[in-house]
C-alpha positions as a Markdown table, in Angstrom:
| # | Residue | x | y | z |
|---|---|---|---|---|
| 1 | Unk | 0.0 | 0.0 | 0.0 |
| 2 | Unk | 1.5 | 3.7 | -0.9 |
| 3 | Unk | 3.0 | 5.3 | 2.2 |
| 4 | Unk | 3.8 | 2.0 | 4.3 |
| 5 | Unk | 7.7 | 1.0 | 2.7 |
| 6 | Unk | 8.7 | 5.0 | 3.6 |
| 7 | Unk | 7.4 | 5.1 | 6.2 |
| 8 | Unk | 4.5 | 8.0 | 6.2 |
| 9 | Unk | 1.2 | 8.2 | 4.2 |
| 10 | Unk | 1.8 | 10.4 | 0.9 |
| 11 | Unk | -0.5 | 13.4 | 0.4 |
| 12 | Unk | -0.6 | 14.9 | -2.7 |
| 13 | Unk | -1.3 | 18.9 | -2.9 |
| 14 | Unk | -3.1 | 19.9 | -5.8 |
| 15 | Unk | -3.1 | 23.8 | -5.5 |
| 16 | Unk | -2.5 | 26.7 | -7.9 |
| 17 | Unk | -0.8 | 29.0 | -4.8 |
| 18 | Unk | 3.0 | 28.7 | -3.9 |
| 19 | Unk | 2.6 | 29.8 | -0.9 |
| 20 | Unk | 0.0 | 28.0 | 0.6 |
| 21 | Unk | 1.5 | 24.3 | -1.3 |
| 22 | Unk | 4.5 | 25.3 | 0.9 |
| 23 | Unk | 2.6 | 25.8 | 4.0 |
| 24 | Unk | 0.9 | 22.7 | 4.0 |
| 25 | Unk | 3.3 | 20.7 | 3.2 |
| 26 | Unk | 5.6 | 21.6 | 6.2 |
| 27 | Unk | 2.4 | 21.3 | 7.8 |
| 28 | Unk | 2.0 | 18.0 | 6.9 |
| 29 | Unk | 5.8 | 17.1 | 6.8 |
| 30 | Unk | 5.8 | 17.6 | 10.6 |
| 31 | Unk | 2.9 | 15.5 | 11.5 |
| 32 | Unk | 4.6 | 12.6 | 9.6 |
| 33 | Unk | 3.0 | 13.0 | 6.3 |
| 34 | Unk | 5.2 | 12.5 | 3.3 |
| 35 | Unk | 3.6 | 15.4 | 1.2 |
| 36 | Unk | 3.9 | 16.0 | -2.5 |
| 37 | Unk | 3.1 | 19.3 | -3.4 |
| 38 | Unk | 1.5 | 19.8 | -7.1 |
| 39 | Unk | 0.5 | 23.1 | -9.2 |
| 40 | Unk | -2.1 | 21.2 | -11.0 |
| 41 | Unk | -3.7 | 18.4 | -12.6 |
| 42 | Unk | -0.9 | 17.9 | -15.2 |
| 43 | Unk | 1.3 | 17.3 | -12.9 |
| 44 | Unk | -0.4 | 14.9 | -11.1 |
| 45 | Unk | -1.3 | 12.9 | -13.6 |
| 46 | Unk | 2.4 | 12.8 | -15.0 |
| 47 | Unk | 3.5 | 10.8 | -12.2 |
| 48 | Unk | 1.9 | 8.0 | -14.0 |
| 49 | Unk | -1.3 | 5.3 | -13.9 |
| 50 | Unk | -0.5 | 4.1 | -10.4 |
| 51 | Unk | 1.2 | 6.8 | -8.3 |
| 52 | Unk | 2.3 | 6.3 | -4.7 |
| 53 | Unk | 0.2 | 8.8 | -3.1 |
| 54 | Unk | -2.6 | 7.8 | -0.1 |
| 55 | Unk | -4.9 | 11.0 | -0.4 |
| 56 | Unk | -5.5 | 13.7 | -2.6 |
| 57 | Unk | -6.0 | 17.6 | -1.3 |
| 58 | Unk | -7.9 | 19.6 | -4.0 |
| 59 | Unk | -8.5 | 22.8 | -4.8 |
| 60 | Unk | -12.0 | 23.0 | -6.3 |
| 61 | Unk | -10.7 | 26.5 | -8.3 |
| 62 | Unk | -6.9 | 26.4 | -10.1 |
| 63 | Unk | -5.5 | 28.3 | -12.1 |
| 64 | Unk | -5.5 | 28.9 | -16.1 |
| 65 | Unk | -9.3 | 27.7 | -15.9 |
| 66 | Unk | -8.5 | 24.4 | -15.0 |
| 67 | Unk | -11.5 | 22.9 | -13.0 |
| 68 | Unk | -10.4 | 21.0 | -9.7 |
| 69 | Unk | -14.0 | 19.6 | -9.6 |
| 70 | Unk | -13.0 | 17.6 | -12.9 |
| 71 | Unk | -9.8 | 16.4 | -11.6 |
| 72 | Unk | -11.6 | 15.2 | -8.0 |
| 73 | Unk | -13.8 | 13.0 | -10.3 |
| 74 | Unk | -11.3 | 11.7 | -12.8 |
| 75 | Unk | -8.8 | 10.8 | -9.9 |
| 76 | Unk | -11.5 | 9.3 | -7.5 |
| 77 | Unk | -12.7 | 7.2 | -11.0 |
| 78 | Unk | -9.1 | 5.8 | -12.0 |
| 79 | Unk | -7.3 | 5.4 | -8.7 |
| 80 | Unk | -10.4 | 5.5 | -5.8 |
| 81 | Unk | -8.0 | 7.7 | -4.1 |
| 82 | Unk | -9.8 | 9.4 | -1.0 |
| 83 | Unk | -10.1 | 13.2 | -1.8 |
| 84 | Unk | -10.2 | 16.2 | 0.8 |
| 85 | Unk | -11.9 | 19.6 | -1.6 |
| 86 | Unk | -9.7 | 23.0 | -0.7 |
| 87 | Unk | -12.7 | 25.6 | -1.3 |
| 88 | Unk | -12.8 | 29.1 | -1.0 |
| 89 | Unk | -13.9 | 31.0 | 2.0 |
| 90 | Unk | -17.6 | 31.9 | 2.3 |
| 91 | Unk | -18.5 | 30.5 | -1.0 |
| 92 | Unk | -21.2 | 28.0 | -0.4 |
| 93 | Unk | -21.6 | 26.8 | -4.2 |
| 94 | Unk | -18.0 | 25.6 | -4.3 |
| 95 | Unk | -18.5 | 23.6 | -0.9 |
| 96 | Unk | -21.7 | 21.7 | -2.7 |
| 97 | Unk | -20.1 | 21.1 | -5.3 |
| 98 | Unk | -17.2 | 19.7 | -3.7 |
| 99 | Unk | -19.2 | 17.4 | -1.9 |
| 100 | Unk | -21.1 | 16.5 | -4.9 |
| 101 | Unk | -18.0 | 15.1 | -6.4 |
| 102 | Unk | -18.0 | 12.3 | -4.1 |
| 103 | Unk | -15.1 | 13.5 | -2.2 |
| 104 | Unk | -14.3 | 12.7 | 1.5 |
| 105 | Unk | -14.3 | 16.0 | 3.4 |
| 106 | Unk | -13.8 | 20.0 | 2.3 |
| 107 | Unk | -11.9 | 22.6 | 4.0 |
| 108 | Unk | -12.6 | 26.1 | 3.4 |
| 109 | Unk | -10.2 | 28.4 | 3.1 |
| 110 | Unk | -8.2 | 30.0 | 5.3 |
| 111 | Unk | -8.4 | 26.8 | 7.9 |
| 112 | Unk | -7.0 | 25.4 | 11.0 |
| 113 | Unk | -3.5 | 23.5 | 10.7 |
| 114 | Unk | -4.5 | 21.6 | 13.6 |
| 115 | Unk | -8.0 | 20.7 | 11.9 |
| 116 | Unk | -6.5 | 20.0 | 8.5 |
| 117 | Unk | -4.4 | 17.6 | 9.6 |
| 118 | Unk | -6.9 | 15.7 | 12.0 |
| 119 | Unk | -9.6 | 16.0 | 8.8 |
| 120 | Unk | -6.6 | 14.2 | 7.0 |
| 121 | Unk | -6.1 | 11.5 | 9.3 |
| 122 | Unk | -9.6 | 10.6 | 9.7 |
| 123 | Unk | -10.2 | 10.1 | 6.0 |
| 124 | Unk | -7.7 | 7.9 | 5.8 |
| 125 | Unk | -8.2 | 5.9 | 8.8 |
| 126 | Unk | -12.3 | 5.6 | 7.3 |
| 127 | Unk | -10.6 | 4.3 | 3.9 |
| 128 | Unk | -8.7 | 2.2 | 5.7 |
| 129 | Unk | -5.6 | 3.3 | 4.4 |
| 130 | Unk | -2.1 | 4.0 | 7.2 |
| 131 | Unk | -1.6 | 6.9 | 9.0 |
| 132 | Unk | 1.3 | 8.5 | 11.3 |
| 133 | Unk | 1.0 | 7.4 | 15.3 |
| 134 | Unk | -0.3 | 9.9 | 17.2 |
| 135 | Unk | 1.5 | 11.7 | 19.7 |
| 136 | Unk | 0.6 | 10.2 | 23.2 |
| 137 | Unk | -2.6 | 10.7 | 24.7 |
| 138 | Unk | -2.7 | 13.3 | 27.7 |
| 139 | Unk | -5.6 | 14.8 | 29.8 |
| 140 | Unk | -6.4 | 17.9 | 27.9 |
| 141 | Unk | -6.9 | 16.2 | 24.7 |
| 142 | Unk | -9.8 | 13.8 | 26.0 |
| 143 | Unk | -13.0 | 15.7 | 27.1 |
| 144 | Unk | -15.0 | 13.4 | 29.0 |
| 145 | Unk | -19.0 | 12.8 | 29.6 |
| 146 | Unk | -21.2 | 10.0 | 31.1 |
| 147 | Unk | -19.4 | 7.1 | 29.8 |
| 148 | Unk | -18.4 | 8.7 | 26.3 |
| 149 | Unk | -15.4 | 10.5 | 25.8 |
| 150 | Unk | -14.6 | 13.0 | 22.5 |
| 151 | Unk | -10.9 | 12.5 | 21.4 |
| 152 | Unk | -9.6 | 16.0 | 20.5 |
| 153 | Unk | -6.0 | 14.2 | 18.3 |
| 154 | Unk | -8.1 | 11.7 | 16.2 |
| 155 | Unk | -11.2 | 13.6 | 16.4 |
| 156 | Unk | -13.5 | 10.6 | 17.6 |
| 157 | Unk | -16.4 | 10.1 | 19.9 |
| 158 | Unk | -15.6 | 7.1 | 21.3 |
| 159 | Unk | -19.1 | 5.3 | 23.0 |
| 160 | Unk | -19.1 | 3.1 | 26.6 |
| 161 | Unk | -18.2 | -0.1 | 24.6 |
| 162 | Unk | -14.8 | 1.6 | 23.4 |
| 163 | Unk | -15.7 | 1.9 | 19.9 |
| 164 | Unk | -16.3 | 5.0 | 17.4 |
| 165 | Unk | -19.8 | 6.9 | 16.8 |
| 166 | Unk | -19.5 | 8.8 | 13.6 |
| 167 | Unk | -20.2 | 12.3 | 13.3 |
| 168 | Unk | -20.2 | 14.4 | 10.6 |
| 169 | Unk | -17.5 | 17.8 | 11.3 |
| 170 | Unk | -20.6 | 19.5 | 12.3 |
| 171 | Unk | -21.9 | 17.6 | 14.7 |
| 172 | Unk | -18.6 | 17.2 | 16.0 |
| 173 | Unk | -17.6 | 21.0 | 16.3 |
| 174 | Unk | -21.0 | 21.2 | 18.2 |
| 175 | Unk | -19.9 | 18.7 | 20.8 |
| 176 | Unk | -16.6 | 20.0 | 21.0 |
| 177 | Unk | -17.7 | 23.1 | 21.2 |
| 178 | Unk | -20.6 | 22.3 | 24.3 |
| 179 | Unk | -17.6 | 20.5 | 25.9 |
| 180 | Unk | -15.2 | 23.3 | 26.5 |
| 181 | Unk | -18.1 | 24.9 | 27.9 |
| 182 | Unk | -20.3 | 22.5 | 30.6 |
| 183 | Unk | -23.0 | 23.5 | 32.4 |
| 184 | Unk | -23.1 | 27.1 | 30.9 |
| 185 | Unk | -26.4 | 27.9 | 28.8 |
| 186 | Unk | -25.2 | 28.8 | 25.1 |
| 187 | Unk | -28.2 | 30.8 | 22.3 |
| 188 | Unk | -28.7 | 29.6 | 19.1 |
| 189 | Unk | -26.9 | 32.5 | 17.9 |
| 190 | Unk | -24.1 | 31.9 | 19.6 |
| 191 | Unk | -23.8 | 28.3 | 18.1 |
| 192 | Unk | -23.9 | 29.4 | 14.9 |
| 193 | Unk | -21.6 | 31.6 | 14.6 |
| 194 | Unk | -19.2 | 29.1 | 16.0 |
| 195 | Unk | -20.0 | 26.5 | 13.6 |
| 196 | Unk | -19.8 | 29.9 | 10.6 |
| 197 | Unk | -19.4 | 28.0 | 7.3 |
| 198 | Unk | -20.3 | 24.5 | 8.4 |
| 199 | Unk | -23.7 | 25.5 | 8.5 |
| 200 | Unk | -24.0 | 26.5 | 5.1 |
| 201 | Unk | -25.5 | 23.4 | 3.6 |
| 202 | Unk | -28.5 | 23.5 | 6.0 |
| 203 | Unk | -31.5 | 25.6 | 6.0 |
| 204 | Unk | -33.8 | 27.1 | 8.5 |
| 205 | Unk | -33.5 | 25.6 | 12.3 |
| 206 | Unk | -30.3 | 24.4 | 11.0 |
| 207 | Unk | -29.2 | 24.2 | 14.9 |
| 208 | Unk | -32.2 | 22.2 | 16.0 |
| 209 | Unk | -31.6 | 20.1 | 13.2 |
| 210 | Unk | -28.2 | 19.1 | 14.5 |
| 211 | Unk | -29.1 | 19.1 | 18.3 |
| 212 | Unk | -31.6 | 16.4 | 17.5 |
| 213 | Unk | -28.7 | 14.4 | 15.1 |
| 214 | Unk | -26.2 | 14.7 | 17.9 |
| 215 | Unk | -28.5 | 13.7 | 20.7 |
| 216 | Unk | -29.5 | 10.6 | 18.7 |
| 217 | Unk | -25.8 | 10.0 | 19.1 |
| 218 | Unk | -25.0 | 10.9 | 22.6 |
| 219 | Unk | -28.2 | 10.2 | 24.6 |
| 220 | Unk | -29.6 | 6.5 | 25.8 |
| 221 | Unk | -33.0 | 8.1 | 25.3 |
| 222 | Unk | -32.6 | 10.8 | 22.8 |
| 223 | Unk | -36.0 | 12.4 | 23.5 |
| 224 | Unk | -35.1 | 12.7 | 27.3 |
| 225 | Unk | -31.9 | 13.8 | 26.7 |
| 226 | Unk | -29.1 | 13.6 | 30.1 |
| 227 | Unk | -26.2 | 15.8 | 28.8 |
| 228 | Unk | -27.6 | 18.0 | 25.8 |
| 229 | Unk | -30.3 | 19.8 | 27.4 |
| 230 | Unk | -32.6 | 22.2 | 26.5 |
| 231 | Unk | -33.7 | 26.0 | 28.1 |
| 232 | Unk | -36.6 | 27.3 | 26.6 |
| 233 | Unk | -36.1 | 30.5 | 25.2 |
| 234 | Unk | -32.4 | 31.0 | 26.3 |
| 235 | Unk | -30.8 | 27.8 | 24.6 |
| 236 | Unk | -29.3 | 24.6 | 25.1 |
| 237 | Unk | -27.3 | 23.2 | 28.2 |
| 238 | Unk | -24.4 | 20.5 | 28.2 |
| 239 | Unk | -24.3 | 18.8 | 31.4 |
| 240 | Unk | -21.4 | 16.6 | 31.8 |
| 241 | Unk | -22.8 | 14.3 | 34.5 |
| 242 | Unk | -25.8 | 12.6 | 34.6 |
| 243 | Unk | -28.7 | 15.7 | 35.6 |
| 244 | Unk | -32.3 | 16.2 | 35.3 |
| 245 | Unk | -33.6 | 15.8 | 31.7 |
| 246 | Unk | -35.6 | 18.7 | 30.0 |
């Protein structure tokens, strides 16, 4: 499998800008990544019909016209490469679109170095394909409730039996978000400006909407929920410990 004989997973990135190329793959570089930094689709495809790279970074828009979109599609139909969209910031069509394609995750521009690189390694540990170790485990990356736990490195919510729950980067920036701050009442608006661009493929009560995902996730009895609680008319509650359901 690409990345095992040296070592490190190989991440190709597919981007028009010099500077950001360079960035992330010093980014990557550090968190054990081998990276393989490309100006565009050409290049990629020169390095022949069955290149040694694990995952693709895309950027939806490169340069001289050249659509990322259709390089997404014709990668993910010849290799079945797993594919992470680069999109711009505050555009909404380009994130669709990049999801349309099929691919794994999207990361809108300018983003989180820490995020990138956990997006990256959960991609490839769902396609099954090797990753760097982590660093070791300490304290303040586990945030513990009930008998769940959300691991802040590999960006899991691991259950009582041990094993993953999926949730989509939403719903886990909501939980994340509730868990740095227990037992304090957080509005609506509040929550959605945290989640900002995340939100951009739901509509109206997009917040409800994910309270009601995320409790079917978190809670033994989702409609008497222990942790994610609601106030009327001020917002919803995270209570660490078992409490009074609402």
């Amino acid at each position: 499998m690409p990345g095992e004989a040296a070592g490190g997973p190989v991440v190709a990135v597919i981007d028009d800008d010099p500077d950001l190329r360079a960035t992330v793959a010093a980014l990557l570089a550090e968190s054990g990544f081998q990276p393989l930094p490309l100006p565009d689709g050409a290049a990629f495809l020169a390095l022949g019909p069955a290149p040694e790279v694990d995952l693709a970074l895309i950027d939806l828009r490169l340069a001289g016209g050249e659509s990322g979109l259709a390089l997404a599609v014709a990668i993910r139909q010849r290799l079945g490469l797993p594919i992470i969209m680069l999109t711009g910031r505050g555009n909404d069509t380009d994130r669709i679109i990049g999801l349309e394609t099929g691919a794994d995750d999207y990361m809108s521009k300018p983003f989180n170095p820490r995020e990138l690189i956990a997006r990256v390694r959960a991609v490839l540990r769902r396609a099954g394909r090797p990753s760097p170790a982590l660093p070791d485990r300490s304290a303040n990356q586990i945030l513990p409730f009930g008998a769940m736990r959300l691991d802040l490195t590999r960006r899991e919510l691991i259950g009582a039996d041990g094993a993953e729950i999926a949730l989509t980067n939403a719903e886990y920036r909501l939980l994340e978000h509730f868990l740095r701050h227990p037992d304090r009442i957080i509005a609506r608006t509040d929550l959605m400006r945290e989640l900002g661009n995340d939100l951009s493929q739901y509509m109206d009560r997009t917040i409800d909407v994910l309270i009601l995902r995320l409790r079917r996730k978190i809670e033994p009895v989702p409609s008497k929920p222990v942790h994610l609680q609601t106030r009327r008319g001020m917002g919803y509650v995270f209570v660490t410990r078992s409490g009074a359901p609402t």
